[in-house]
C-alpha positions in Angstrom: 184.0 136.0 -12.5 181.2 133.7 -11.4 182.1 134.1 -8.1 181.2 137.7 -7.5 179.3 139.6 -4.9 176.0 142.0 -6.2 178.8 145.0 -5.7 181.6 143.3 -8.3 179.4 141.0 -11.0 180.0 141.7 -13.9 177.2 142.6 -16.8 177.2 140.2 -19.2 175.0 140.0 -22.8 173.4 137.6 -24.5 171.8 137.5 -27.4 168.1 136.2 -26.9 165.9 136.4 -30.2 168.1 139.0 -31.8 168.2 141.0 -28.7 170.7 141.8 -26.2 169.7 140.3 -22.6 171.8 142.1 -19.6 172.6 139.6 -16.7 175.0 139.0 -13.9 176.1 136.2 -11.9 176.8 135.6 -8.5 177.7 133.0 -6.3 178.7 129.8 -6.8 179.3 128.0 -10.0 177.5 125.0 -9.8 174.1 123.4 -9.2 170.5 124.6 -10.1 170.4 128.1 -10.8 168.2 130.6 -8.9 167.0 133.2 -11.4 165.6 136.5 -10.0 162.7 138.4 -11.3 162.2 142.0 -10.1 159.2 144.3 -9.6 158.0 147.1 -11.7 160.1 149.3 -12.4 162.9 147.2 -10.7 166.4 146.6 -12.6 169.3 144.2 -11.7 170.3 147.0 -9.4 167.4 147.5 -7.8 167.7 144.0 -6.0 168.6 144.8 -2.4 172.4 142.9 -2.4 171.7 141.5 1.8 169.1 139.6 -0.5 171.1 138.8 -3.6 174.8 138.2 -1.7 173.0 136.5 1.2 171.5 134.0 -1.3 174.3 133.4 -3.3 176.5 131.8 -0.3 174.7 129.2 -1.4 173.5 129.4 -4.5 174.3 130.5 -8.0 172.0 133.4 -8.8 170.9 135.3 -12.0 169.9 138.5 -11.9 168.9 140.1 -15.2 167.0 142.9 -16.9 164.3 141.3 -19.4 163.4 142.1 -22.8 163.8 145.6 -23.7 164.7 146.9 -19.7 167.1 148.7 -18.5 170.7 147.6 -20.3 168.7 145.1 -22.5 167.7 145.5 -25.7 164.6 145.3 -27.5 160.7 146.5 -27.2 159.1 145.7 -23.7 155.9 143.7 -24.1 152.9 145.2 -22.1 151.8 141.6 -20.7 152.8 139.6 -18.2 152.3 136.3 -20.2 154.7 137.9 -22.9 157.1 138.8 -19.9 157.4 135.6 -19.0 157.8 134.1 -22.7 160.7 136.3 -22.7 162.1 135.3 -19.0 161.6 131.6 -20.2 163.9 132.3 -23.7 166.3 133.6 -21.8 167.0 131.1 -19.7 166.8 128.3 -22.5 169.7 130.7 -24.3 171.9 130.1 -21.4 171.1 126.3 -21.9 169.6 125.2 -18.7 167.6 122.8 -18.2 166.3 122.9 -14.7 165.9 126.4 -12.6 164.9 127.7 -9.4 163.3 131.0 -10.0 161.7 133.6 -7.7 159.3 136.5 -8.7 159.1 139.9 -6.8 155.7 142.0 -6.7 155.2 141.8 -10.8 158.1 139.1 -11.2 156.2 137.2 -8.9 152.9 137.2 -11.5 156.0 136.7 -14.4 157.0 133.6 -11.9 153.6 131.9 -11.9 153.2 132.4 -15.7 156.3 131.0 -16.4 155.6 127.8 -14.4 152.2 127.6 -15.3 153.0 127.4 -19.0 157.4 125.5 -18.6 156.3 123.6 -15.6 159.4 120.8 -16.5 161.8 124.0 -16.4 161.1 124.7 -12.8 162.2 122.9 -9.8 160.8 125.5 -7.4 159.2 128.7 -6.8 159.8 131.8 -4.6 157.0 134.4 -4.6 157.5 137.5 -2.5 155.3 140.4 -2.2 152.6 138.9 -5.0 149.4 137.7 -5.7 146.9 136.1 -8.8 145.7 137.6 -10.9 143.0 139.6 -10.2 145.2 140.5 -6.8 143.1 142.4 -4.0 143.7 145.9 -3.6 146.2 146.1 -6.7 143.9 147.8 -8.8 144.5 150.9 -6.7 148.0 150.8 -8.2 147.2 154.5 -9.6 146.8 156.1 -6.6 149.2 154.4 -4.6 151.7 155.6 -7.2 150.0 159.4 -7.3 150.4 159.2 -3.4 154.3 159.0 -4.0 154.5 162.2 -6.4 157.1 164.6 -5.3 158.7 162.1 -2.8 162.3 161.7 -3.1 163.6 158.4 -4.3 164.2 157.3 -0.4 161.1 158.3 0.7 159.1 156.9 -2.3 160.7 153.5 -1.2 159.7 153.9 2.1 156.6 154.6 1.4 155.6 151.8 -1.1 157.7 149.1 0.7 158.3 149.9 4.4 155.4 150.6 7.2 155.8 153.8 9.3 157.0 151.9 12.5 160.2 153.2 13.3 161.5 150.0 13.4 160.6 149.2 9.9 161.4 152.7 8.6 165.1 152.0 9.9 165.7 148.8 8.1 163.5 150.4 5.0 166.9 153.5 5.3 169.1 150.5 5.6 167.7 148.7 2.6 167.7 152.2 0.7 171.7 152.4 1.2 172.6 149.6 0.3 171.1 149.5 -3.2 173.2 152.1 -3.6 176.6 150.5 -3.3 177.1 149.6 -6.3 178.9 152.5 -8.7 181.1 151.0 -11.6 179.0 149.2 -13.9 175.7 150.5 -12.8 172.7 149.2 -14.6 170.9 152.0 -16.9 167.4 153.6 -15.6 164.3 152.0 -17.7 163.2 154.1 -20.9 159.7 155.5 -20.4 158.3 153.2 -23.0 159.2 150.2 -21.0 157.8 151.6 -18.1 154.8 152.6 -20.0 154.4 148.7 -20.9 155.0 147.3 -17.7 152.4 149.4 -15.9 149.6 148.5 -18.7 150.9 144.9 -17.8 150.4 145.1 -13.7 146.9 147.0 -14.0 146.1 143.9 -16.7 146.8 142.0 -14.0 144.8 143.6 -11.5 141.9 143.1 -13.4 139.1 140.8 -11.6 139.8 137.0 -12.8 137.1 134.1 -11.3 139.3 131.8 -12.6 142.4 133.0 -11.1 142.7 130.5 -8.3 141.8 127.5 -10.2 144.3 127.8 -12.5 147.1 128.2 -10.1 145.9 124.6 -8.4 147.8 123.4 -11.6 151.1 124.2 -10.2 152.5 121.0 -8.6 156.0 122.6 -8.0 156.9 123.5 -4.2 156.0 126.9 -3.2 157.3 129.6 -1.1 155.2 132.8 -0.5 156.6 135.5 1.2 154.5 138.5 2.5 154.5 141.8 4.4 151.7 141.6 7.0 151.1 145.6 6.3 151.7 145.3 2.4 150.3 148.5 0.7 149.9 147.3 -3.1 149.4 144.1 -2.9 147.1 142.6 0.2 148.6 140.2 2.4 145.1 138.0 1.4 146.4 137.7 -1.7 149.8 135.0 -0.3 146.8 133.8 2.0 144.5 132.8 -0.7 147.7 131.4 -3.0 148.4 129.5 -0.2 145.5 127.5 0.3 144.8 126.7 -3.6 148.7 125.2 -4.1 149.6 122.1 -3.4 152.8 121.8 -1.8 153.2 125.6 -0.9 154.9 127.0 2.4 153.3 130.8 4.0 155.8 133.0 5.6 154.2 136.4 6.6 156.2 139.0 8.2 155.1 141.4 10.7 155.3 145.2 10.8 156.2 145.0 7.3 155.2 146.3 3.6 155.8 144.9 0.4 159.5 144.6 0.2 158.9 142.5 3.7 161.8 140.6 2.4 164.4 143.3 2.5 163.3 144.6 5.8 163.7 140.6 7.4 166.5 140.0 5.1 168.2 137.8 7.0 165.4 135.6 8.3 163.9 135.7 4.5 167.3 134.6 3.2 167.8 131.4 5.8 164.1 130.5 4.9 164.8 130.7 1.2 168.1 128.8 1.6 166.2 126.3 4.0 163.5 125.8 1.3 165.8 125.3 -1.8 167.8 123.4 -0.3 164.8 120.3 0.7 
C-alpha cells in the first residue's frame, strides 16, 4: 500500500484530537517524510499527481486534508496559526519525529507557521506560490475571485494559476486533466463552512504586518521558494522579499507562469525539489 501512485493511494484515517484526519501515502516507505500542504480551497485531490508521483520516486509523501476539510472530520479554524497547530498534531499522531514539509499558496503561510513555532520538527521547507504575511497584492483576493464567477472549473484554474501565453495555457489544460484521473476513492468537495474559514484565514493574512519579515529571519531551516514570474494573487515580490530575509533560502522563479508555476514546469520544479531535499 505505501508504495502507491497519487491515482491508486489509498485514504487512510487517523484519529487526531478526537477527529478523523484523511491522508494518503505515496512513494517509498522509508526516510524523512515530505508532507504536503495545499492551497485554499485545495484537497488531497487537488494536488497535480506529475507533482505528487514525480516527487515520490524519491520520496515518501503525505498528502492530507486538515482539520475539518474535505474527508476529515471536525470544525475548520479560520486562522492560519490554528491551521498549522492542526498540520503539526497530525503529524506528531503518525509519530514522526523529523519532516520535510512544503506549503502551496495558503499551505505555504501554514508551512512558515508551523516552522516558525516546531522549528525541531522540520528538516526543510518547500514554499511555492506564497508570501508573509502581509503578502503584496493578496488583499485583492476578492476580486480576483469575483473575476472567476461564472467560469467553468477549467477555466477558473486557468485563470487563477496559468498566464494567457498559449504555451502556458497548454500545460495549465494538461495540468487540468490530470487532476482528474483519479475516480475510485475520490476525495469529498470542502463544506461551505470550511471554505468560509479558510477565506477569513487568507484575507487575515493579507492584512499589512511591519513585522512580517523580521520574524521570518528566525527561520534557520533551508529554504526553497518557488514562484510564477506572472503570479496573479500572490506577487512574485513577495518569494523575492522571503528570499532576501532567510538565511539559507534558494529562489527559483519561473517564467511565463502564474501561481501554480509549479505544475506548469513540473518537471523542472520536481528535479529542483528532489535536488534540494536530497543536500
Amino acid at each position: 500500500m505505501q508504495n502507491n501512485s497519487h491515482q491508486t493511494a489509498k485514504t487512510q484515517f487517523i484519529t487526531v484530537k478526537g477527529n478523523a484526519i484523511a491522508y494518503r501515502v505515496l512513494g517509498k516507505e522509508d526516510g524523512v517524510p515530505l508532507v504536503l500542504l495545499p492551497g485554499l480551497g485545495g484537497s488531497m485531490d487537488d494536488w497535480d499527481p506529475a507533482v505528487t508521483d514525480g516527487l515520490a520516486k524519491k520520496y515518501k509523501v503525505i498528502i492530507f486534508d486538515n482539520k475539518g476539510v474535505a474527508s476529515s472530520k471536525g470544525t475548520t479554524p479560520n486562522t492560519v496559526q490554528a491551521m498549522a497547530d492542526d498540520a503539526v498534531d497530525f503529524i506528531k499522531a503518525l509519530h514522526y519525529t523529523k519532516v520535510n514539509i512544503m506549503g502551496f499558496s495558503m499551505g505555504g503561510f501554514i508551512a512558515q507557521r508551523i516552522v516558525l513555532t516546531n522549528p525541531s520538527l522540520i528538516n526543510k521547507v518547500i514554499l511555492t506560490g506564497t508570501g508573509p504575511q502581509g503578502a503584496i497584492g493578496l488583499s485583492n483576493l476578492p476580486n480576483i475571485i469575483a473575476g472567476t464567477a461564472g467560469l467553468s472549473p477549467e477555466a477558473s484554474f486557468l485563470k487563477f494559476g496559468f498566464t494567457e501565453s498559449a504555451q502556458s495555457i497548454a500545460e495549465g489544460k494538461a495540468s487540468f486533466a490530470r487532476v482528474q484521473l483519479r475516480t475510485t476513492d475520490r476525495d469529498l468537495s470542502l463544506s461551505d463552512a470550511t471554505s468560509n474559514s479558510q477565506f477569513t484565514a487568507v484575507l487575515s493574512w493579507a492584512q499589512p504586518n511591519p513585522d512580517a519579515l523580521t520574524e521570518i529571519q528566525k527561520i534557520k531551516n533551508p529554504v526553497l521558494i518557488v514562484h510564477g514570474e506572472n503570479d496573479l494573487p500572490v506577487s512574485v515580490q513577495n518569494a523575492k522579499n522571503m528570499a532576501q530575509h532567510l538565511d539559507h533560502a534558494e529562489l527559483v522563479i519561473f517564467p511565463d507562469s502564474g501561481h501554480a508555476s509549479f505544475y506548469q514546469y513540473h518537471d523542472a520544479f520536481v528535479g529542483k525539489a528532489i535536488e534540494f531535499l536530497g543536500e
